[in-house]
C-alpha positions as CSV (number, residue, x, y, z in Angstrom):
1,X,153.7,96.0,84.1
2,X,151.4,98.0,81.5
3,X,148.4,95.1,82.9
4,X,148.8,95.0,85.7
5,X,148.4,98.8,85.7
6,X,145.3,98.4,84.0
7,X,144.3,96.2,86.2
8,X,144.6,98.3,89.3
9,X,142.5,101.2,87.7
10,X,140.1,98.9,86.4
11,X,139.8,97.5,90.4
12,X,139.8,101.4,91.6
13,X,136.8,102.3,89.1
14,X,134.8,99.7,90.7
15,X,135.8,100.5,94.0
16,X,134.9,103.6,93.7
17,X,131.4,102.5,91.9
18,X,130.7,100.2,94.5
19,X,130.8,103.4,96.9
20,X,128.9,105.4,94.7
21,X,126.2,102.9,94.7
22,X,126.8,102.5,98.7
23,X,125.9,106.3,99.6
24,X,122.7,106.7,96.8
25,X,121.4,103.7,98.7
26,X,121.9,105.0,101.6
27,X,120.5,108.9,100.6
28,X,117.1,106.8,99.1
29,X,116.7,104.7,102.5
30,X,117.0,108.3,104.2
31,X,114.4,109.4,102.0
32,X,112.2,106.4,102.3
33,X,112.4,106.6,106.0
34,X,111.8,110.8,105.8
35,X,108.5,109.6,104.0
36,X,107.5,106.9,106.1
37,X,108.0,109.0,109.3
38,X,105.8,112.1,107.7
39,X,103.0,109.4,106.4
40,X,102.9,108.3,110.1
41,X,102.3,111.9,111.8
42,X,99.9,112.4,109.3
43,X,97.9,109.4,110.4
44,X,98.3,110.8,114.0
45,X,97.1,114.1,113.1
46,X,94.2,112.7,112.0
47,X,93.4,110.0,114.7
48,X,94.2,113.6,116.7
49,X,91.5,115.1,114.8
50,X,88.8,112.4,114.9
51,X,89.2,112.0,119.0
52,X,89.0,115.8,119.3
53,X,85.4,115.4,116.6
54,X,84.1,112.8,119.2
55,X,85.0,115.1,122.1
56,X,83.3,118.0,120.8
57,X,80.2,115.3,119.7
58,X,79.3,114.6,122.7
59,X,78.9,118.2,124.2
60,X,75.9,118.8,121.5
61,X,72.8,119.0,123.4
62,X,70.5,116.0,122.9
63,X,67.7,117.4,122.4
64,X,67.3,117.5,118.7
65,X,64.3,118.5,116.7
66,X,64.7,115.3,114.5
67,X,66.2,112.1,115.8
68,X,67.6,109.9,113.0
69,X,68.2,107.3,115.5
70,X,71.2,104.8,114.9
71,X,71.8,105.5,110.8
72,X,72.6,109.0,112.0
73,X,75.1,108.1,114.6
74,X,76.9,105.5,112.4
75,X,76.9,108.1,109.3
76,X,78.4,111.1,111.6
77,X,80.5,109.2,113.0
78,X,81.6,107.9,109.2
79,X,81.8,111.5,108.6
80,X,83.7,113.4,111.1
81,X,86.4,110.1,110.3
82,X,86.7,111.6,106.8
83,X,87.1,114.3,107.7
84,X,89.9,113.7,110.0
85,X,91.5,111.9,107.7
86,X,91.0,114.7,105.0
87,X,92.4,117.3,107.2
88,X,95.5,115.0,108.3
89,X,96.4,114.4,104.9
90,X,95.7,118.4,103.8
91,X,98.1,119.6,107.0
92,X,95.7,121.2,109.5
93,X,98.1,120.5,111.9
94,X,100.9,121.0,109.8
95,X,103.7,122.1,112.9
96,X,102.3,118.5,114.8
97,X,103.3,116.9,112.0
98,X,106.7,119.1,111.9
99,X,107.5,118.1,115.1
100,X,106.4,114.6,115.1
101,X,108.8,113.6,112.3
102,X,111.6,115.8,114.2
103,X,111.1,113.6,117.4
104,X,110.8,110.7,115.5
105,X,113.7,111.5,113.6
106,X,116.2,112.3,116.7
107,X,114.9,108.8,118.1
């Protein structure tokens, strides 16, 4: 009777650890998603960003004192990227990202 007793707790212990391990799985796969989801609105934020840096490129006047031609369109355009990726990552647009992942979240 004294085994089998033993055997019962020892049964309930891992039971008990099996649920353990069950729960921080599923608290890290929260966390991993939580991450995931904030990474993403970040990268909106910043393809946000670089459409709004186009928009607002083409309103500058084209008349320009010096014309560097093609090198300077491809390096502006390089740069106002960076930029929008810089500013993403740095939370410009910190309460688009908050309600991004909130949205995201509920769906």
């Amino acid at each position: 009777m004294k085994i089998n007793n033993n055997y019962h707790q020892m049964a309930q212990y891992q039971l008990n650890n099996q649920k353990d391990l069950a729960a921080q799985a599923k608290l890290q796969k929260n966390s991993n998603s939580e991450e995931k989801l904030e990474k993403v609105a970040e990268e909106f934020s910043s393809i946000f960003i670089e459409k709004m840096f186009a928009s607002m490129k083409k309103t500058l006047a084209d008349d320009k004192m010096v014309d560097g031609g093609y090198a300077e369109d491809v390096f502006s355009d390089m740069l106002y990227k960076e930029y929008s990726q810089m500013a993403g990552q740095q939370g410009v647009l910190a309460e688009l990202n908050q309600a991004l992942v909130q949205q995201l979240k509920e769906s």
